[in-house]
C-alpha positions in Angstrom: 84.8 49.9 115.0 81.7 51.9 113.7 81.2 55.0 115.2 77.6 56.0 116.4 75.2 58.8 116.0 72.8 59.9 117.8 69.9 61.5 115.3 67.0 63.9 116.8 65.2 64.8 113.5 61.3 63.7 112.0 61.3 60.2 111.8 63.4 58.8 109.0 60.4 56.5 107.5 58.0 60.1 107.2 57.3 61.5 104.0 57.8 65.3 105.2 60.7 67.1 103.7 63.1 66.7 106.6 62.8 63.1 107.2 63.5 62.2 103.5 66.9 64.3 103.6 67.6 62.3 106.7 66.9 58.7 106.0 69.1 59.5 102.7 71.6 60.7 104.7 71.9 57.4 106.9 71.3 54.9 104.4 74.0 56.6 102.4 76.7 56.5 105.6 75.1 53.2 106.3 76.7 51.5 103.1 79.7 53.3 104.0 80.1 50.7 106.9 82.0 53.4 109.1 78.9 54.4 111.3 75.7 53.2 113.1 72.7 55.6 113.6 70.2 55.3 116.9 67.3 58.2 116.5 64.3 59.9 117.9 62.2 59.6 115.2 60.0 63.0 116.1 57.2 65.3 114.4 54.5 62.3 113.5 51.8 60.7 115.7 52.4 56.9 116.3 51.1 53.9 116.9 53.1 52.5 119.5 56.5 53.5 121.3 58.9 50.3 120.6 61.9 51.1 118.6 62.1 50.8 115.3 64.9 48.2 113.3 65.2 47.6 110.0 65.7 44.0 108.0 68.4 45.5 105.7 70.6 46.9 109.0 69.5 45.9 111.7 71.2 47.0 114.9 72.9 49.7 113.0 69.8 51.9 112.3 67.3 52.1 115.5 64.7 54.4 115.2 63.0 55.4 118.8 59.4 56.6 118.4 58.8 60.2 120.3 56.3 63.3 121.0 57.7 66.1 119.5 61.4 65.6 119.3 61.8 64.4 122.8 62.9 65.9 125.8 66.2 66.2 128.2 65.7 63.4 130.4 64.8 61.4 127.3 68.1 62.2 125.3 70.2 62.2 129.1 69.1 58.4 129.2 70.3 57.5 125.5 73.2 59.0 125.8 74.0 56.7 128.5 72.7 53.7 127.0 74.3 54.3 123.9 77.5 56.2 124.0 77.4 57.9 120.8 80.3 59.9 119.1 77.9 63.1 117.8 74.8 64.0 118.0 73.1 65.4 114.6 70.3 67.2 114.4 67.5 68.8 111.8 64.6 71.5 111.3 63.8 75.0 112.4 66.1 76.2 115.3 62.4 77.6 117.3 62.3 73.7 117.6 65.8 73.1 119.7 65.7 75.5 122.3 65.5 72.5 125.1 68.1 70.8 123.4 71.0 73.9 123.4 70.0 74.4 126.9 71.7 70.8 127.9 75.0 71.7 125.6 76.9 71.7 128.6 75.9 68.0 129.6 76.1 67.1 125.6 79.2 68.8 124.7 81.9 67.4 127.1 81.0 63.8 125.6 80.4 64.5 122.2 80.1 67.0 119.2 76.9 68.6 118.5 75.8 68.8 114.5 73.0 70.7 113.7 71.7 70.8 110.4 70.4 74.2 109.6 68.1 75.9 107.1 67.0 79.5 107.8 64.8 80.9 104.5 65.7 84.6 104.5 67.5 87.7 105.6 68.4 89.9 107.4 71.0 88.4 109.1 69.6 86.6 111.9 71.8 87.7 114.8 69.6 86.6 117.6 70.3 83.1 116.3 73.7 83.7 117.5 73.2 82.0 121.1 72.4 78.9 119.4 74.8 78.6 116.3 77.6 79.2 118.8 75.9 76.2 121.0 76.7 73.6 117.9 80.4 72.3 117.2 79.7 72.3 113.1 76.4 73.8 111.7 75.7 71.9 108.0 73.5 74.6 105.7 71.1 73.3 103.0 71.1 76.6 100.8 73.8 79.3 99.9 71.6 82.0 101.8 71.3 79.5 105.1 75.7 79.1 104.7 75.6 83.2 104.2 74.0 83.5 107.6 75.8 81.3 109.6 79.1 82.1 108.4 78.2 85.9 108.9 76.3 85.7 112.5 78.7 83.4 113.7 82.4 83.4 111.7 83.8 81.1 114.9 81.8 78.0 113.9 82.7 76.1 112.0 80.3 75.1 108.8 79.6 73.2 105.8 77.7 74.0 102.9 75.2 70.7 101.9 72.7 71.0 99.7 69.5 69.1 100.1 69.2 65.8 97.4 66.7 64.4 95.4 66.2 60.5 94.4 67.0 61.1 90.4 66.3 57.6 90.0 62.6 57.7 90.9 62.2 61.9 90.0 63.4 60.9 86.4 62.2 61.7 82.9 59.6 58.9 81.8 58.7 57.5 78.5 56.4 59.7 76.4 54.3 56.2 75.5 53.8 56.3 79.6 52.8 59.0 79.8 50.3 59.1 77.4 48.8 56.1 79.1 48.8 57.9 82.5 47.3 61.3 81.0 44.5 59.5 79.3 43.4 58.0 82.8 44.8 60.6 85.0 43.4 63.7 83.3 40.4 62.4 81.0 38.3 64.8 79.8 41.2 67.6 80.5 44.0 65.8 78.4 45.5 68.1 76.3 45.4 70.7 78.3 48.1 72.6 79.0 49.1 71.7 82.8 50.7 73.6 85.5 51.8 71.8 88.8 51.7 73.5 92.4 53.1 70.8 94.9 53.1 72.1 98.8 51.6 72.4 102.3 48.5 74.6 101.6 50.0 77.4 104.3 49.9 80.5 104.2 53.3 81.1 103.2 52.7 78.8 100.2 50.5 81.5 99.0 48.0 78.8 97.7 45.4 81.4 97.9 46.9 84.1 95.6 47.5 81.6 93.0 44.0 81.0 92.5 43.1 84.1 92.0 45.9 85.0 89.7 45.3 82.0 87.4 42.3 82.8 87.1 42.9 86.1 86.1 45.4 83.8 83.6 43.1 82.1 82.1 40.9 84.9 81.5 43.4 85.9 79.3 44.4 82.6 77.4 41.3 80.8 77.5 39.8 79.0 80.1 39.3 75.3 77.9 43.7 76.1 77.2 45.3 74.9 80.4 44.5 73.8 83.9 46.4 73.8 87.6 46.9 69.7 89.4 47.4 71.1 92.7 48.6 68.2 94.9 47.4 69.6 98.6 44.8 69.4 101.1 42.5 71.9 101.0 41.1 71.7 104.3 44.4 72.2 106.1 43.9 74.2 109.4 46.9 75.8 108.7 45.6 77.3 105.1 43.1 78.5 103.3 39.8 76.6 102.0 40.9 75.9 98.4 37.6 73.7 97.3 35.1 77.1 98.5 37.9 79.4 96.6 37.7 77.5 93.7 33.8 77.3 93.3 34.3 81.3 94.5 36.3 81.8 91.4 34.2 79.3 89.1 37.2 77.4 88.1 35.6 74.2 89.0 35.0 73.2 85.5 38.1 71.3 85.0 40.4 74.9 85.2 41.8 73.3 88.8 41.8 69.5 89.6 42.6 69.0 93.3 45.2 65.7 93.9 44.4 65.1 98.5 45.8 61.6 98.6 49.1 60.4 99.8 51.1 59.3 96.7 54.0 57.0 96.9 57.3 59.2 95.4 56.7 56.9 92.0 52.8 58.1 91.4 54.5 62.0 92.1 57.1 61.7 89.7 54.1 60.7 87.5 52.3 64.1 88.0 55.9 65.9 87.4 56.3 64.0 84.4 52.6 64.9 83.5 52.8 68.6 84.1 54.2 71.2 81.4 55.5 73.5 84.4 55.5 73.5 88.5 55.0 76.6 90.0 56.3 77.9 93.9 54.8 81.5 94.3 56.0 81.0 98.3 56.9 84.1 99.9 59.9 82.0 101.9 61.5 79.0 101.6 63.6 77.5 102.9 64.7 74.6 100.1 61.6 74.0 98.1 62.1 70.2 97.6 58.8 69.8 95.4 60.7 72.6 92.4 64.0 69.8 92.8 62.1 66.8 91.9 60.0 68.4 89.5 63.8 69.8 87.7 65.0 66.3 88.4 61.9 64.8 86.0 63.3 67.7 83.1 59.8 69.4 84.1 60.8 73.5 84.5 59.3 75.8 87.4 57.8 79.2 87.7 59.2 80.2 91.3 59.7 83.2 93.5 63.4 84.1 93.8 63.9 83.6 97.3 65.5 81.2 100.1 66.9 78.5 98.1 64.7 78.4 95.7 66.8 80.9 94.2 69.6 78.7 93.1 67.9 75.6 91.5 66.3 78.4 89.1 70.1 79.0 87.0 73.5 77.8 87.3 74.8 81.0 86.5 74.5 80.3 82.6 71.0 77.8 81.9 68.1 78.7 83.0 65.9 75.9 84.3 62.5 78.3 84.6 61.4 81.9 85.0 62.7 83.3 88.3 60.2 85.8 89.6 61.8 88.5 91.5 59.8 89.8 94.5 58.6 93.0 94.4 58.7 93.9 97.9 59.9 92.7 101.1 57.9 92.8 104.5 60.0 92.4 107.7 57.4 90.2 109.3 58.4 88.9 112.7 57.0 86.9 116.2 58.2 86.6 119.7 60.6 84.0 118.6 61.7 85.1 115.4 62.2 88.7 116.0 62.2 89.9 112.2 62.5 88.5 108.8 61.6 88.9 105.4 58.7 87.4 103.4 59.0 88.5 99.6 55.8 89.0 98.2 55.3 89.1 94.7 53.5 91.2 92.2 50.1 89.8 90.4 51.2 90.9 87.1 54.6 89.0 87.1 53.1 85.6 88.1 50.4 86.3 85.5 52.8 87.3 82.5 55.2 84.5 83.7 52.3 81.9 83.5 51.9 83.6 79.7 55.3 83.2 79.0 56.0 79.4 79.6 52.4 78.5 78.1 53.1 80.4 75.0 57.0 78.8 75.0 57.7 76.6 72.1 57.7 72.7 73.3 61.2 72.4 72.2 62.3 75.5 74.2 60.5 74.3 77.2 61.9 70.6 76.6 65.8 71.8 76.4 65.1 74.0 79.5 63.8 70.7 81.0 66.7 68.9 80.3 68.7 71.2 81.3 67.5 70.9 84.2 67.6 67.5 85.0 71.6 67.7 83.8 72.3 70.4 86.7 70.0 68.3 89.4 72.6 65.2 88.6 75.5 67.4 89.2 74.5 69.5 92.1 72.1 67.3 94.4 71.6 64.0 93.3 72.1 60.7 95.7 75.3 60.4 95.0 77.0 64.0 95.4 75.1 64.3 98.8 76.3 60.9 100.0 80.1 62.0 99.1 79.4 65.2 101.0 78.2 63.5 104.6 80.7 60.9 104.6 83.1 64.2 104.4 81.8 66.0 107.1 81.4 63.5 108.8 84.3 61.6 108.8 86.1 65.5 109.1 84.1 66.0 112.7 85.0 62.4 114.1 88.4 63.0 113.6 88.8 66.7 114.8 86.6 66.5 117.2 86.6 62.7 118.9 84.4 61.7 121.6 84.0 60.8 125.1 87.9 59.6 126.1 89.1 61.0 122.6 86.7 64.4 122.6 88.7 67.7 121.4 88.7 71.6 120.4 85.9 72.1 123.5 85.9 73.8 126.6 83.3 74.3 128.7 84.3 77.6 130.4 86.0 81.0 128.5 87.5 84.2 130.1 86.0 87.2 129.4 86.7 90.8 129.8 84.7 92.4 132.3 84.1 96.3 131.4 
C-alpha cells in the first residue's frame, strides 16, 4: 500500500528555486510506486483554489492551492482527510514558525521532515527550538548539514544536495549555437559574454556588479565583452538596473537586459551562449542558476560562500574562479538574530572578470567540461532521486505512522535546578 505525504512547500508547478527541487523530488518517488504526495502548493498568487491533479498521476499527486503556505486549521483539516504518514516541508525556517507551534498535534500521528537550507554562519543556535521540533531535518549544502548537526547533534539528519535537470542544462551543438547567437545577440555577436542569472535583490548584489564591470571594461575595452543579465530590473525588492545602466553609460550594447519568463530550454540556451556566469551574492543559500550553468560545461565567477562554495572544486578540478570574501558583516533582524553576509572586494571581481576573459578557449572549455562531469556525479536527476527514496523509505520504517508511529514522545523529564 503507498504511503502518503503530506508536502507544504511553493507550489510544485512554480519556476522559483524551491518548487523545482520539489516537484523533482515527487516525480522521482512517484515512479518509485512506493508513495503518493497531497500538497499545499504555497508562495504564488492563483487563479482559483480547486486542487490541482495531474494526467500522468492522477490521485497520487494533488496539489491544493494556498495564501502563503497555509495555516493550522488548514493543515488540522488535511490531516484528517488524508491520513498521511509524514509531513515534508521546504524554505526559510522565518516561514514555519505557525507550523512547529502545532508539532504536538502533528507529531503523535506522523513524522515531521523539514528540508533545510540556512546560507551562513555562525552557528545559528536560536534555530535550535525549531530543528529539535522536526523528526529528520534534510540539508541542501555542507554548510546547512554543519549547522544542523552542530546546533542540534540529537536530530537526526541527512545531507541532500539540490539537483539539476542535466538533460535540459546540457552542452549544445556549436552549429546551434551559432544560429541562436546570430539572432539572439546581433550586432553584439562575438563579444565576449558574461551571464548573471538571479532575483535583482539586494543580496544578489546586482548593483555592485555594474559598477565593477564597468570599471572592467574600462580596462579591456568596452566593444570586447558584454554582461546578458536575465532579471527584472524594476524589482521592488532591488535596485533600478535600466537608470544604473544609462548612469554608467553602458547602454551601448556593454549590458543587454533578458525580463521575460524563459522556459528552462530557452535558459539553457543563454548558458550555452555565455563564456562565463557570475554570482557576486554576499549569501547563498544553493545558487541553483551557477549548477545549471556548470551543468551546460559553461564555468562561473562566484563568491565562496553558502553552497556556492562547493560547486566551485571537487577538491582537485576547478570548475571557476572562487572569490573569497574579503570581509564578513554580522548583519542581523528581529528574527534572524545575527549572520554573516560576505562582501567582496572590487578589485577581486574586477581581476577575476580579467582572468577568465583573457583564459585560453581551450582552458576555459576543459574547465567547462569538467564541470558538467562533477554536476552528473554529484547532483544530477538521478543521484537525487536515489537519495529521497533513501531517506525516505529510512523515516517510514523507523519512524511509522499513526497506529505504527515510533521513537516520539510528547513529554521529557527535566532536571529542575
Amino acid at each position: 500500500m503507498k504511503k502518503t505525504i503530506f508536502v507544504i512547500a511553493d507550489h510544485p508547478m512554480s519556476p522559483s528555486g524551491v518548487g523545482i527541487q520539489t516537484k523533482y523530488m515527487i516525480e522521482a518517488m512517484l515512479k518509485t510506486g512506493k508513495y503518493r504526495f497531497v500538497c499545499f502548493g504555497g508562495a504564488i498568487k492563483h487563479e482559483n483554489y480547486n486542487p490541482v491533479k495531474t494526467e500522468e498521476f492522477g490521485d497520487d499527486f494533488i496539489v491544493y492551492p494556498v495564501d502563503g503556505y497555509g495555516n493550522p486549521d488548514m493543515v488540522r483539516s488535511l490531516i484528517r482527510k488524508e491520513r498521511p504518514d509524514m509531513l515534508w516541508f521546504m524554505t526559510d525556517p522565518r516561514f514555519w514558525g505557525w507550523l512547529w507551534e502545532i508539532e504536538d498535534e502533528i507529531r503523535p500521528l506522523m513524522p515531521m521532515v523539514y528540508y533545510h537550507v540556512w546560507d551562513n554562519y555562525p552557528f545559528p543556535r536560536y534555530n535550535k527550538p525549531h530543528y529539535m521540533s522536526c523528526d529528520v531535518i534534510a540539508t541542501i549544502s555542507e554548510v546547512t548539514d554543519d549547522i544542523v548537526k552542530t546546533v542540534a547533534p540529537e536530530v537526526e539528519s541527512f545531507y541532500v544536495p539540490h539537483a539539476v535537470n542535466t538533460n535540459i542544462f546540457s552542452k549544445i551543438g556549436d552549429a546551434d549555437m551559432r544560429a541562436f547567437k546570430q539572432e539572439f545577440f546581433k550586432e553584439e555577436e562575438g563579444k565576449f559574454v558574461f551571464f548573471w542569472n538571479n532575483r535583482n535583490a539586494r543580496r544578489k548584489q546586482s548593483g555592485s556588479l555594474l559598477f565593477w564591470f564597468k570599471e572592467f571594461l574600462d580596462k579591456v575595452g568596452h566593444d570586447k565583452a558584454m554582461l546578458l543579465m536575465h532579471t527584472d530590473t524594476k524589482d521592488p525588492n532591488g535596485q533600478d538596473l535600466e537608470i544604473i545602466v544609462r548612469e554608467l553609460e553602458l547602454d551601448q550594447g556593454q549590458v543587454k537586459f533578458s525580463t521575460a519568463k524563459l522556459p528552462a530550454t530557452s535558459m539553457s540556451m543563454l548558458y550555452n551562449a555565455a563564456d562565463c556566469t557570475i554570482s557576486v551574492s554576499d549569501a547563498e543559500g544553493f545558487g541553483l542558476a551557477t549548477l545549471e550553468s556548470l551543468a551546460c560545461a559553461t564555468p562561473i565567477i562566484a563568491t565562496k560562500t553558502g553552497g556556492l562554495q562547493q560547486q566551485l572544486t571537487d577538491g582537485e578540478r576547478q570548475f571557476g574562479i572562487s572569490l573569497e570574501p574579503a570581509s564578513r558583516a554580522v548583519i542581523g533582524s528581529q528574527e534572524i538574530p545575527y549572520i554573516y553576509e560576505d562582501r567582496l572586494n572590487k578589485d577581486d571581481v574586477i581581476n577575476a572578470l580579467v582572468s577568465m576573459y583573457e583564459m585560453p578557449k581551450e582552458e576555459r572549455q576543459k574547465m567547462g567540461d569538467d564541470a558538467r562531469q562533477h554536476v552528473l556525479e554529484k547532483y544530477s536527476l538521478e543521484v537525487y532521486a536515489k537519495r529521497w527514496e533513501e531517506v525516505l523509505d529510512h523515516i517510514i520504517e523507523k519512524h511509522g505512522s499513526w497506529e505504527t508511529r515510533k521513537n516520539y514522545s510528547h513529554w521529557s523529564l527535566g532536571e529542575v535546578k
